[in-house]
Each structure stands twice: as C-alpha cells, then as structure tokens.
N, C-alpha and C positions, 0 to 999 in steps of 0.2 A: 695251452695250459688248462682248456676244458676238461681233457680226461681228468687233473688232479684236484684245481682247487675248486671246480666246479662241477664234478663229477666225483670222484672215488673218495675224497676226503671228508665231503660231508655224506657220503654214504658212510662210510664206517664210523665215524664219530656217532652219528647218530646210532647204527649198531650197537656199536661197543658200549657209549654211556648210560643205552637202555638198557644193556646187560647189567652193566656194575651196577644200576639201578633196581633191577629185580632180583640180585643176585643181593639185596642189601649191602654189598660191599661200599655203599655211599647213598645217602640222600639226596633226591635230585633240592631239595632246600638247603642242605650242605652243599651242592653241586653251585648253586646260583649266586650263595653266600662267595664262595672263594673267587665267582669269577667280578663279584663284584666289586670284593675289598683286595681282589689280588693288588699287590703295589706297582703297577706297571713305569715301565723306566720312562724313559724322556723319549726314546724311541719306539716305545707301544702305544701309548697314550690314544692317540689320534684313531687306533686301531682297535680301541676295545672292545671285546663283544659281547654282545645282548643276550641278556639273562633267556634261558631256555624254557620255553613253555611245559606243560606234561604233556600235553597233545604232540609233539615233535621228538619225543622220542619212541611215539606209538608207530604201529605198523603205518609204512607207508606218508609219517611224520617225515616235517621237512624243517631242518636247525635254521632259526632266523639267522639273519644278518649278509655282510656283504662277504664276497670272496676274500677279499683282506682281512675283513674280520674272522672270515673261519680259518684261515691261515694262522693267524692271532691265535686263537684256540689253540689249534693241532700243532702248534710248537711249545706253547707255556705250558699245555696240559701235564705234562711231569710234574713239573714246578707248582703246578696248585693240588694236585690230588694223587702223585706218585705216593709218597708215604702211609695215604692210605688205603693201598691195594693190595691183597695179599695174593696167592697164589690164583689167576683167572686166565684161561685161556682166550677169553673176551682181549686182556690186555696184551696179550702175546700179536694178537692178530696188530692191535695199533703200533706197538712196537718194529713190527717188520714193515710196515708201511712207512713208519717215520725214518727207519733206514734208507729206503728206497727212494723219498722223498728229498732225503741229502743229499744223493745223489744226481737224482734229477733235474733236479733246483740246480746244480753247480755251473758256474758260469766258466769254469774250464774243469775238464775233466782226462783222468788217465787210462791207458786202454787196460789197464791191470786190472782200474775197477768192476769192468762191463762183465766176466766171469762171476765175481761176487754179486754181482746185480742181480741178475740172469738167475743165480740160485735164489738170490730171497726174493723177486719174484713168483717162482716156481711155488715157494714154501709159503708165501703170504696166501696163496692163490688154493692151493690145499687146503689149508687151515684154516680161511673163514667159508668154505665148503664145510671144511667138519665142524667148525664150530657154529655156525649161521645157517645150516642146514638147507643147501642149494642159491644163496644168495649170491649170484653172480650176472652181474649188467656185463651189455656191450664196453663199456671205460675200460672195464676191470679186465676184459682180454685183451684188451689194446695195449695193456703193460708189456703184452709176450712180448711186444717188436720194438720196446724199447732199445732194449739192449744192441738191436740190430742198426734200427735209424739212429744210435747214438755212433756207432762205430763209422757210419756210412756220410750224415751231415754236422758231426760234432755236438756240444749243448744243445739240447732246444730250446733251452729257454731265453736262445737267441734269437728263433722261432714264435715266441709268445706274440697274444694278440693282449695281452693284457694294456699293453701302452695304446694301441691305438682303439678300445676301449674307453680308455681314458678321455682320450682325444675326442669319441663320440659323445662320452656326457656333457663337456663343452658345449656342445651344440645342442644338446637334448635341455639343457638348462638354459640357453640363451631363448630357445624357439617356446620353452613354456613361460618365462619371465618377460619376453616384447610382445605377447599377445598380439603377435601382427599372423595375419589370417589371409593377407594376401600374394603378397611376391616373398615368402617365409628364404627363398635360396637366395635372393641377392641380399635379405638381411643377415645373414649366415655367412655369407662369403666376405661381407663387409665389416663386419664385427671381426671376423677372425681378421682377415689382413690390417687393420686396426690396430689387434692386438700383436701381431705380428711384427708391424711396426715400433711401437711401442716397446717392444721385448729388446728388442735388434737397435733402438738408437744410441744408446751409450756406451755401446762394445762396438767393436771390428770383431767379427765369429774367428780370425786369428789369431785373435787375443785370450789370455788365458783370464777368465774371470773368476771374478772374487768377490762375496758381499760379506760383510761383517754386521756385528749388535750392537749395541749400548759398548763402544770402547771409549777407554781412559787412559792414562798417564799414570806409572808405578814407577818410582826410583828403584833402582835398584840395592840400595841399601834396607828397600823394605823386603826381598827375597830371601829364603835362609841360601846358603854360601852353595850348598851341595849343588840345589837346582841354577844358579849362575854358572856353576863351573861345569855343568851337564852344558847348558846351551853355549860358554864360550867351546867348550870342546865338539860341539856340531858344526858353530861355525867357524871357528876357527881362533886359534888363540891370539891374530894382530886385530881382531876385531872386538873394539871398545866400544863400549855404550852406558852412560849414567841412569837414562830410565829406559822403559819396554812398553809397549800398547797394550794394554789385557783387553777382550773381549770376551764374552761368552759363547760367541758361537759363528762360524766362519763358515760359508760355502763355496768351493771351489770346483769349478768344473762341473758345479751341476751335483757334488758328493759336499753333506752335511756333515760337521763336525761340529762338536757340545759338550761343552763341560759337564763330567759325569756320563758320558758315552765310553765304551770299550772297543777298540779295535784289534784286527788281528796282523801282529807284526812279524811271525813266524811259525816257523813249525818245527818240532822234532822229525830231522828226515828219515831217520828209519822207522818211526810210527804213525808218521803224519799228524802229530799230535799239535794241535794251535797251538803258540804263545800271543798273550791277548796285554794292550797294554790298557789301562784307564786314564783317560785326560784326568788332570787336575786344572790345568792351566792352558790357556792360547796367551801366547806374545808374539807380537809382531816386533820385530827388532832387524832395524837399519833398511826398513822395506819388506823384508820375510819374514812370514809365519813361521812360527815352530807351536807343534803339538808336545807338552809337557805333560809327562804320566808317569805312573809306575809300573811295572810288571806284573802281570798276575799269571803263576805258573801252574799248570794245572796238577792235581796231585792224585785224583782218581777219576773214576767217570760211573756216574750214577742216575739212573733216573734221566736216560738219555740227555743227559748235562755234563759240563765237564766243574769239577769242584776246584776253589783256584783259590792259590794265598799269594798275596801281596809281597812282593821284595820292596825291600827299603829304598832302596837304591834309583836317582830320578833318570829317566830315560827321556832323551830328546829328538823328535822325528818329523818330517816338513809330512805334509798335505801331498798323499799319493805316492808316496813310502808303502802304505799297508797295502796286506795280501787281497783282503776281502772289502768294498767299500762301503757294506752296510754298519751302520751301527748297531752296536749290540748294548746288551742291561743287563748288567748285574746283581742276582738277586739274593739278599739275606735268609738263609736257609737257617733256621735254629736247630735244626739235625748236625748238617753235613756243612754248613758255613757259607763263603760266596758261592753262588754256581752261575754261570753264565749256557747259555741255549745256543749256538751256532745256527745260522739261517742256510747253510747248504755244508756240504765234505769242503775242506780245505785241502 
C-alpha cells in the first residue's frame, strides 16, 4: 500500500489543494478551518488530520501527518469542502483517484470491476498529465498493472505491509522508552513474548472473543414494544427474557462495534448500491449480542457520498452479519442531509 497511501495520495492531494488554493476556489485558512472543526464520527476521531502548512502545498511541499491520517483526509474531503468547488479540472483529477482508490482498497473484489478500473486508471493518468503539466512519479505508473495483479493474486490489500508496520512501531517505541543501549534484541524479544503472553492467557485462540464497556441491566419494559419485537423476531419467538445487557460498545473477533457507528448490511444487487444500518443500541440477551439500528437507505450519491434517510423501522442483527467490518460516520450535511463515505466498493 506504498504506491497509495504513501505514495500517489499524498502526491495529489497536495496537487490538487494547492490548485483549488491558487485557483481561490478555497482558502487554505478556510481549508485548515473545516479540517479542524470538521465533526469527525466516533470512527475518525483517533485519525484526525493536521492542519496544513503553506509551505506544503508549495512545489515540492510535503502534507504532514501519518498515512492514516492522509487517508482520513482523502476520504472526508468531499464532506468538508465538496460544496465549495465549482467547476476545476484540479477536482476531476481527485475524483478518479477516489474511484480507483475504492477499488483498490476492497477486500473482495469482482472481475467485472478490473475493465472499469483499467479505464479510469488510463483517464486519471491523462488528466493530471494535462492538468499538472508532466507530473508523473514512478507510483503513479505502477497503477498500469494494477488491474493485471488484481486479476492474477486477488485484493492486495491482502498484500499490505501496513500491519506489519504497525508491528514495527511496537518495537521502535519500546527500544526508544527502555533506554537500554546494550543487549536492545533480547529486550525486544522479551517484552514482545510478554506481551504475547499476556494477550493469549484468558482465551483459547479457538474461542471466539468478545470484550464489552461499561454494561448494565435494562428491563425490558423500559424498551418501546417495536424494538422487543425486532429482537424476539431475530431470536426467536419461544425465547423470553424480562431484562437485556446494554453496552456501548462490544469487540468481537478483533471487529469494533459502537453505538452511533453505521454498518454495511446489504446491497442493491443490480447496482451494488450499500444499505447501511446505524446501531442505536447493543443487548446482550440470554448470552448473545444483537446489534440494534435502523436502516439508512441511500437515495442519491453526491459529493463521492452516498445521501441516506432513515427508515422507521428497528432492524435486529448479531456481530458478523455485515458485508464490510469497518465502521463508518455518519455525517449532517445542511445541503443534502445524512451522507455516509464508504471506506472501499461493496
């Protein structure tokens, strides 16, 4: 995932915003405003990113922050400054990258997509040639064979080095916090198996785990009747119960679940269109979780987002039901209403 989020993403970002920048289409102090009071969900939060210097959208400027964070950027960017861009071929160029990018990203993928790829490829790769006037890195041709190694080994970003990564900061934070200057690998090897330990003693790895939050005790005479008769009709109607466990927030298998997160629970299969549910509620009831939420059905797509209204109606679904296992945020648009961002193509 070099060529993208550490490589082509913040190449063009940085492009494109110094365009809409000299192009007055936006103030970079309007620019640093929205990314600071943008309302980031319960799922961005941790990922926010750092206000943008002027020297970094100059020639040869480089956008602070970490890969996560620029990721952060180059999805929410609709969502904080689409409405105020009018016709720029600067934005065209980010727009086929963010298609490409959904693509890319998808942790299963169909061979129907790899055709469509393969052209906006082609078209992204013209287009900030015409509009960027020769700006093309080695990443940026690297795209050509996408399409080919996606056909040939499946996702790649089953491929990503970004986890083990991860892995290496571990260590890079442990050897700069024990200031041990001597045998640094056997204190490294020893802290990790440690921690290792420690991860692994209150499971069997064949057990399915589960950690919950601050839970409690809810009668169920305090629920309205619609949402009881959602969850007896999930688990089944000989199954009674006087109260339920609410929690806030439940992790299962390693996949986070939060009240006030949106999940994706289907799709329109002739357009591939997500249906996204939003938790209201977790109960645990007779030993099992259920995720409680409503529907949010989308009704246009704008501003690479999809716009979604609420059904009435409570929808009841266990932990590993949904299509996608990231969580998603929903955000109050005062234009166009909720709009939720997808983190790859469903």
């Amino acid at each position: 995932m070099h060529d993208l989020l550490e490589g082509i993403i913040p190449t063009i970002l940085t492009l494109v915003l110094g365009q809409l920048v000299r192009e007055k289409q936006i103030k970079l102090a309007q620019l640093n405003y929205e990314i600071h009071h943008f309302p980031y969900g319960i799922n961005g939060r941790e990922l926010k990113p750092p206000p943008i210097p002027d020297q970094a959208l100059r020639p040869g400027g480089r956008l602070p922050g970490t890969a996560s964070e620029k990721w952060t950027l180059f999805r929410l960017l609709p969502q904080m400054i689409g409405n105020q861009i009018l016709d720029c071929p600067a934005w065209d160029v980010y727009l086929y990258l963010r298609g490409i990018g959904d693509i890319i990203m998808a942790p299963i993928i169909k061979k129907s997509w790899l055709p469509y790829l393969d052209e906006m490829i082609t078209t992204f790769l013209s287009l900030t040639e015409k509009v960027f006037h020769g700006v093309h890195t080695p990443k940026m041709h690297y795209l050509l064979h996408y399409p080919r190694l996606l056909m040939a080994y499946g996702p790649v970003i089953h491929l990503s080095c970004l986890c083990f990564e991860a892995k290496h900061q571990y260590f890079k934070n442990i050897a700069r916090t024990s200031c041990n200057f001597k045998n640094i690998a056997k204190t490294l090897a020893k802290r990790h198996q440690m921690r290792q330990c420690w991860e692994q003693a209150d499971y069997c790895l064949g057990k399915r785990l589960m950690l919950t939050s601050d839970t409690r005790d809810v009668p169920v005479s305090a629920l309205p009747r619609s949402l009881v008769g959602a969850l007896q009709c999930k688990l089944g109607e000989n199954v009674t119960f006087e109260h339920v466990i609410k929690t806030w927030s439940i992790t299962v298998d390693a996949v986070a679940y939060k009240i006030g997160s949106c999940v994706v629970i289907g799709v329109v299969h002739a357009e591939d269109i997500p249906v996204f549910m939003k938790i209201h509620h977790i109960f645990g009831v007779k030993g099992i979780w259920c995720l409680c939420g409503k529907i949010l059905r989308p009704s246009c797509f704008n501003y690479h987002c999809y716009v979604v209204e609420e059904e009435p109606n409570w929808e009841v679904m266990l932990p590993g039901e949904e299509l996608a296992f990231h969580g998603l945020d929903a955000y109050d648009n005062s234009d166009e209403g909720l709009t939720i961002s997808v983190r790859h193509c469903i």
